[in-house]
C-alpha positions in Angstrom: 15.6 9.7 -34.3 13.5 6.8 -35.3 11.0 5.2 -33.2 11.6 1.2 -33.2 8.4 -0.4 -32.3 8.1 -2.4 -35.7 8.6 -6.0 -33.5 5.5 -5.3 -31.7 4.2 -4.5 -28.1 4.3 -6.5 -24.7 2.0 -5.7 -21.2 3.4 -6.6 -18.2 1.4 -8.5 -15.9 0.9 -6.8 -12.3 3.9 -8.6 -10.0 5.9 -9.5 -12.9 9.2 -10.6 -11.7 12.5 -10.2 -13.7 16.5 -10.5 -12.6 18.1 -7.2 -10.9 20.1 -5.3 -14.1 23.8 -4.5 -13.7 24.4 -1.8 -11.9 27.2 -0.3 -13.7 27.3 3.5 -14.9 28.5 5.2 -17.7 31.4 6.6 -17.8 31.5 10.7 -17.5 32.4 11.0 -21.1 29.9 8.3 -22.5 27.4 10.0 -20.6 27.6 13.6 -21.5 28.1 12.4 -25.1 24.7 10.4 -24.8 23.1 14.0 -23.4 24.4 16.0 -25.9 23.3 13.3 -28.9 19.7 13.6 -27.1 19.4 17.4 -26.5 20.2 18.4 -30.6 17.6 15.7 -31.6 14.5 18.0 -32.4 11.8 15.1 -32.9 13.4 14.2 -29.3 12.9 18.2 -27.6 9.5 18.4 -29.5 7.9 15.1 -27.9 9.4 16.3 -24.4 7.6 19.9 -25.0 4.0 18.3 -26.0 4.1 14.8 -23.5 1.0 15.2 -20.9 2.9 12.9 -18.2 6.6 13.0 -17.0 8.5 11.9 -20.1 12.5 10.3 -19.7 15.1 9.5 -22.2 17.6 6.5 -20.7 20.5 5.4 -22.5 22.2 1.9 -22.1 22.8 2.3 -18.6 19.2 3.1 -17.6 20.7 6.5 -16.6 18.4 9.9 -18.2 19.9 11.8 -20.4 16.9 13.9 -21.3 13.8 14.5 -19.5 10.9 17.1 -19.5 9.7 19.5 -17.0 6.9 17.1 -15.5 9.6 15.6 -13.5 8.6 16.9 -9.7 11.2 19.0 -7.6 13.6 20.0 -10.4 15.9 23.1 -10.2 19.0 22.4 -12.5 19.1 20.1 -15.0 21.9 18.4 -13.3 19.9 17.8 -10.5 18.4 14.5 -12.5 20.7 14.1 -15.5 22.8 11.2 -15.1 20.3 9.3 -12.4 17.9 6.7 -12.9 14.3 7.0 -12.8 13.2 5.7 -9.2 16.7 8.1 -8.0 14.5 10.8 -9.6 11.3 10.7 -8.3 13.1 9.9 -4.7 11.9 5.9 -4.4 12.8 4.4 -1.2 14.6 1.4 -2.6 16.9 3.9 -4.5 18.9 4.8 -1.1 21.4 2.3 -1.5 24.5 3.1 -2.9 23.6 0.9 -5.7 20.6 3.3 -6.2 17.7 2.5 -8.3 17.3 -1.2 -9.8 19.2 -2.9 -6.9 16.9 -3.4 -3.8 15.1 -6.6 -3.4 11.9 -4.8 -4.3 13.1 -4.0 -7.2 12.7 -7.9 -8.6 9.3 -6.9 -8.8 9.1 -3.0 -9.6 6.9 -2.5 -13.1 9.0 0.3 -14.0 12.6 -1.2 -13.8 10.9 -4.4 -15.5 9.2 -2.2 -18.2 12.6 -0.6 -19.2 14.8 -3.9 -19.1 12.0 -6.0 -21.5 12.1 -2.8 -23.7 16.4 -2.7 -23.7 15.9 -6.5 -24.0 13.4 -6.9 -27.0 13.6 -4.1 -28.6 10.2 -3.2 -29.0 7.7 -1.3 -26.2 6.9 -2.9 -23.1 4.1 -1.6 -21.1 3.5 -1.9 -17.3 2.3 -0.7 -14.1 4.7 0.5 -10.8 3.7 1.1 -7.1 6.7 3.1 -6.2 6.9 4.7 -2.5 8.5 8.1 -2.6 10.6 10.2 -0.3 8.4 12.9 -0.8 5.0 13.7 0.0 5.2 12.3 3.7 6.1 8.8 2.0 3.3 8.4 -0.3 3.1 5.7 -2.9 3.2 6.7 -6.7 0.8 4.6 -8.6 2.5 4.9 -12.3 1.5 3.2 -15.5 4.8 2.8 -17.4 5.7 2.6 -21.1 9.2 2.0 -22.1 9.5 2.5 -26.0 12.8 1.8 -27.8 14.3 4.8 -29.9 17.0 5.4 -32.3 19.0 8.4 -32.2 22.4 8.7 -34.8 22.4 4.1 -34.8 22.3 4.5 -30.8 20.1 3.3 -29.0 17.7 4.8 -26.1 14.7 4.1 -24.2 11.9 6.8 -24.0 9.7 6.0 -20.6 6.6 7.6 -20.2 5.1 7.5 -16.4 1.7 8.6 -16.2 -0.3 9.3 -12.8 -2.9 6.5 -12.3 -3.6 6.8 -8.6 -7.1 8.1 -8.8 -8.7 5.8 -11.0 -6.7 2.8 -9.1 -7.8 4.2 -6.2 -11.2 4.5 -7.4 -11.3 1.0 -9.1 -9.8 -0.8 -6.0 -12.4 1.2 -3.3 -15.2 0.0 -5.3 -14.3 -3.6 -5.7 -13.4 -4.2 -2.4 -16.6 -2.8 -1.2 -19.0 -4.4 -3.8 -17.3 -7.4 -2.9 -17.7 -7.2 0.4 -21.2 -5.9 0.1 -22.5 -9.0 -1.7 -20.9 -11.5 0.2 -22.6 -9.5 3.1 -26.1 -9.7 1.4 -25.8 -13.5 -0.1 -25.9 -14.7 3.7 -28.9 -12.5 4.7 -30.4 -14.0 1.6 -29.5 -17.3 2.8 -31.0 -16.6 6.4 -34.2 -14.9 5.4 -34.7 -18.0 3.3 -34.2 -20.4 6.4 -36.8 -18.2 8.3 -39.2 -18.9 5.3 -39.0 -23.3 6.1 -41.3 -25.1 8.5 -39.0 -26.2 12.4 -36.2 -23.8 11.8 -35.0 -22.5 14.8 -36.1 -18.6 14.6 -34.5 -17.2 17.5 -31.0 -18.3 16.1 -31.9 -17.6 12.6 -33.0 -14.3 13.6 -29.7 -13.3 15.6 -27.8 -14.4 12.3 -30.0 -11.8 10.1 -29.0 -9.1 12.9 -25.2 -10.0 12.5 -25.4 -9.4 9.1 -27.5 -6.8 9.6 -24.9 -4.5 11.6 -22.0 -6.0 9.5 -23.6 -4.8 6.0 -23.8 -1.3 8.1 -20.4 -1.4 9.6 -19.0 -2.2 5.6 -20.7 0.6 4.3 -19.4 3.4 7.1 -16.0 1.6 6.5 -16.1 2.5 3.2 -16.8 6.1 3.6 -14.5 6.9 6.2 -11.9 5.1 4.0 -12.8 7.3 1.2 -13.0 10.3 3.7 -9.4 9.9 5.4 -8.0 9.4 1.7 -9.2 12.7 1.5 -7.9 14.2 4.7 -11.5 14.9 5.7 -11.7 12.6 8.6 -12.8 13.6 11.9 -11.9 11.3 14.8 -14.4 11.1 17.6 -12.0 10.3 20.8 -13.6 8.4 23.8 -12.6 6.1 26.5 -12.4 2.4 24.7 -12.3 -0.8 27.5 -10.1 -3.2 25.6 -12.1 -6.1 26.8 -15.4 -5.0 24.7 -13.1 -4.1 21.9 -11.6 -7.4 21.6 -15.1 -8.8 22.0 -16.7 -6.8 19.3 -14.0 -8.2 17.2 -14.6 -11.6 17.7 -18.4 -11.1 17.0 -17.3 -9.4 13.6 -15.4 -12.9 12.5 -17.9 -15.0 14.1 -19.8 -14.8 10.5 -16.7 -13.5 8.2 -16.3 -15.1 5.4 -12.4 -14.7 5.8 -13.0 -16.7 8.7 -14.4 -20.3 7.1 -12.4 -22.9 7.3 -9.8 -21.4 10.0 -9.4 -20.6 13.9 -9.4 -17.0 15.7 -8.0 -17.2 18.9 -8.0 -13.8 21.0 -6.3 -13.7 24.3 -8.4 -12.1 27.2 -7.3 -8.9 28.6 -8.3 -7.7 32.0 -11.2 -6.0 32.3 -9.4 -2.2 33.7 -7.5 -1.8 30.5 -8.5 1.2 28.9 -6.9 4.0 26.2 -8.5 7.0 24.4 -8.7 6.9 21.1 -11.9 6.2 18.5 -13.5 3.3 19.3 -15.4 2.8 15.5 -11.5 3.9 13.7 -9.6 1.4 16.4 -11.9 -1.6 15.8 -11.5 -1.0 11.1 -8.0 -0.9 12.1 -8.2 -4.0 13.8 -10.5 -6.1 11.4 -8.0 -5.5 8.6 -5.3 -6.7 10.6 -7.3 -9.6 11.4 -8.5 -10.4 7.7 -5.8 -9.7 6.3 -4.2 -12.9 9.2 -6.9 -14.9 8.1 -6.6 -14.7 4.5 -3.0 -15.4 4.3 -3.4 -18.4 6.3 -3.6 -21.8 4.9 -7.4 -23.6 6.0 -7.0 -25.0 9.5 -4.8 -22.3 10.4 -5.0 -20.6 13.5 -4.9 -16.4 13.7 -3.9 -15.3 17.7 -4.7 -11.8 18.4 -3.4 -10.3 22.1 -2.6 -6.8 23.3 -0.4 -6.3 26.2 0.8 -2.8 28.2 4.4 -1.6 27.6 6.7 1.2 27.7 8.5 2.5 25.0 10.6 6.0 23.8 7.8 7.3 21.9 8.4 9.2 18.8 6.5 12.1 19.5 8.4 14.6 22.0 5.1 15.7 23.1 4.3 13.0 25.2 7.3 12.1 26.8 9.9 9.2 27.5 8.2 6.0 28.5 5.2 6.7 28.2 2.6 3.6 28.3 0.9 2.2 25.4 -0.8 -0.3 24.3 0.5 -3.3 21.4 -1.5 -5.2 19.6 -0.5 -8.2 17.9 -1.7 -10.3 15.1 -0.2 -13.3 14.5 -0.3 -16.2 11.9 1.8 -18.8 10.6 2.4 -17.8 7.3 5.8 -15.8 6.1 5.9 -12.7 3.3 9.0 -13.1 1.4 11.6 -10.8 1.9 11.1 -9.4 -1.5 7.6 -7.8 -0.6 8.4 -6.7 2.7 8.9 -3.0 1.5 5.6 -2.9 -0.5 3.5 -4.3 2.2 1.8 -0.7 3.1 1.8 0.7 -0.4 -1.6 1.3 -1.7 -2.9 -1.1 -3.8 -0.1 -3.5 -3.6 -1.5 -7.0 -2.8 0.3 -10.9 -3.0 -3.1 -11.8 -4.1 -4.0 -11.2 -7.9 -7.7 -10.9 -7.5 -8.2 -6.7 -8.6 -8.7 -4.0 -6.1 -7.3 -5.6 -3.1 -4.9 -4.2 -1.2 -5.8 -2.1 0.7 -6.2 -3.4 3.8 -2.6 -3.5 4.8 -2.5 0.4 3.6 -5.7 1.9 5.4 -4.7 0.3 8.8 -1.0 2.2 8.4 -3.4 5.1 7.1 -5.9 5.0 9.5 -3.5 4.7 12.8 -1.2 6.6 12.5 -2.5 9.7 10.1 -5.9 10.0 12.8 -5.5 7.4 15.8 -1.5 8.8 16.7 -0.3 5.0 16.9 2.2 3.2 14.7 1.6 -0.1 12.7 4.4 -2.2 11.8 5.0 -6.3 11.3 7.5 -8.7 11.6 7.9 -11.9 9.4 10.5 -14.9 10.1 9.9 -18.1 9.5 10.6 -18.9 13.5 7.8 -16.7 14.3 5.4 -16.5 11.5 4.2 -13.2 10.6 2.9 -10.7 13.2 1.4 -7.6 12.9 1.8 -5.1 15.6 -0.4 -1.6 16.2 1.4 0.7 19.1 -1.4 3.2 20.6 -0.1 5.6 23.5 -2.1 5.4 26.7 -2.2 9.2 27.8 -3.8 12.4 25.7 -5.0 11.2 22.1 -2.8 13.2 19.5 -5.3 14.5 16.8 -4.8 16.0 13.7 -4.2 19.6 13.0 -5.0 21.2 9.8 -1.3 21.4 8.9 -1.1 17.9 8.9 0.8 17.4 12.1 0.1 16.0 15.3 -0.9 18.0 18.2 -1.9 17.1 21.8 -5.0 17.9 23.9 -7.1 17.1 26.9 -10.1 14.8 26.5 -11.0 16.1 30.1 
């Protein structure tokens, strides 16, 4: 075996798009001869031994003919030989029967681009993949990817290393989005305290500005930590009666300073004043806000963001509570459209449209925060007839909490 990186290295840049590969296989013959050429190379079996991260061996095809025990939920070999790498680690654009490397999403997957620039240049291409997995209650897989070009007996392979980054992306992308936050937060106190300083300013004004900010730098801060703390599963829900009217009013206080909210219109449609649910008020309202930035900052300035709930019934997903059961929806709407390629990575952590580091999030901790500890679902739709909207379902009746097992259960607020 001789490792071919003589021609130099490329990085991928985060959202790096690239054309979907052929999706034809090897045939049975080709493919066991590629495995067997693999398993009697002893450079190959010795890196595979010694590798710290989940190490593959893909031939032409993209399909593994080689792999080492790092690889999650592995039996028999024959369990992964012959698939490719997102079939492997159970990606949800894999279920088609074109499998891995054929869903729209995958125009934009790090890992499929990292393999085809490596098959494509011949030297090793480095990237980063948000991949969504099967597994794990449908967490995302935050992967940094190197494909490296090897030759084994004049035939060529591609050795992929994928190494576990969701901590420190995690960690990186938190702290951005806070400190960002945070000092946006504190350059308007700044800016008001000043004002209070100069002779005929108006004080009372000026002084209901500085206690905007005030509870807004306080709300960003206990955001942040109960972000970090559901992350961690250690979030405690405090359930209470919530009147929809004051929620939606505390809402629109939030944006009346925001600075997602320059330059554009939030319009929120009253709701009578008898509407109530159960659920907690300070996780419902975060929930919210992101749903509402998140409108804000994809629209255009001048745009308009419409926020409304409205009672329904609907065949709820948990037996529990029965058929038809009332909820509440509420819907976020703006003009904008997410193209159909990044519809499927819209909830996974740390995937964003914008390329500004550590953002998105927001779109993942409202999925996170509703339905792991509030019991609701969040879901969108986006079409260019209707713009996009995003839509958070929250049952009426007994709060579902979380047990320690993970699950839902149901009991009486009474």
């Amino acid at each position: 075996m001789r490792l071919d990186e003589s021609v130099g290295f490329e990085r991928l840049l985060p959202g790096h798009r690239h054309p979907l590969p052929d999706a034809r296989r090897a045939e049975s013959e080709e493919l066991h001869r590629d495995i067997s050429m693999v398993s009697q190379s002893p450079v190959v079996t010795a890196l595979l031994d010694v590798a710290d991260a989940i190490l593959l061996v893909l031939n032409a095809q993209r399909q593994i003919v080689a792999f080492n025990s790092r690889v999650p939920c592995v039996k028999e070999p024959s369990d992964v030989l012959g698939l490719r790498q997102g079939e492997a680690l159970a990606c949800v654009n894999a279920r088609g029967p074109s499998g891995c490397g054929a869903a729209p999403a995958c125009e934009t997957c790090g890992a499929l681009g990292a393999v085809l620039g490596c098959q494509g240049s011949g030297r090793s291409v480095e990237g980063e993949c948000l991949m969504r997995s099967e597994r794990d209650g449908g967490d995302s897989l935050e992967l940094n990817v190197r494909a490296t070009p090897v030759l084994i007996e004049d035939r060529r392979f591609t050795v992929v290393s994928l190494r576990d980054i969701s901590s420190e992306k995690r960690r990186e992308a938190l702290e951005q989005i806070f400190f960002h936050d945070v000092l946006n937060t504190v350059t308007g106190l700044r800016s008001w305290t000043t004002l209070l300083q100069r002779p005929g300013i108006d004080h009372r004004r000026a002084g209901e500005r500085v206690e905007l900010l005030s509870r807004q730098l306080e709300r960003e801060i206990r955001d942040h930590r109960a972000l970090v703390l559901a992350e961690s599963g250690a979030l405690v829900p405090s359930p209470a009666r919530v009147r929809v009217a004051d929620l939606l009013r505390d809402l629109d206080a939030i944006f009346t300073s925001n600075f997602a909210a320059q330059g554009r219109r939030l319009e929120l449609e009253p709701v009578a004043s008898e509407v109530e649910l159960e659920s907690d008020p300070s996780l419902l309202l975060r929930v919210l806000v992101n749903m509402v930035r998140n409108a804000l900052e994809a629209s255009a300035p001048g745009g308009t963001v419409r926020v409304w709930c409205e009672q329904l019934l609907r065949q709820v997903s948990q037996p529990r509570l029965g058929v038809g059961v009332k909820a509440l929806r509420f819907s976020v709407r703006n003009d904008g459209v997410i193209p159909p390629e990044v519809r499927p990575r819209v909830f996974q952590r740390s995937f964003s449209t914008k390329a500004a580091r550590g953002r998105g999030l927001g779109t993942y901790s409202m999925k996170l925060l509703a339905e792991r500890y509030l019991g609701g679902k969040v879901s969108f739709v986006s079409e260019p007839s209707c713009g996009t909207v995003f839509l958070l379902e929250l049952p009426l009746g007994r709060a579902p909490v979380v047990s320690p097992s993970g699950g839902a259960e149901q009991v009486s607020r009474e």
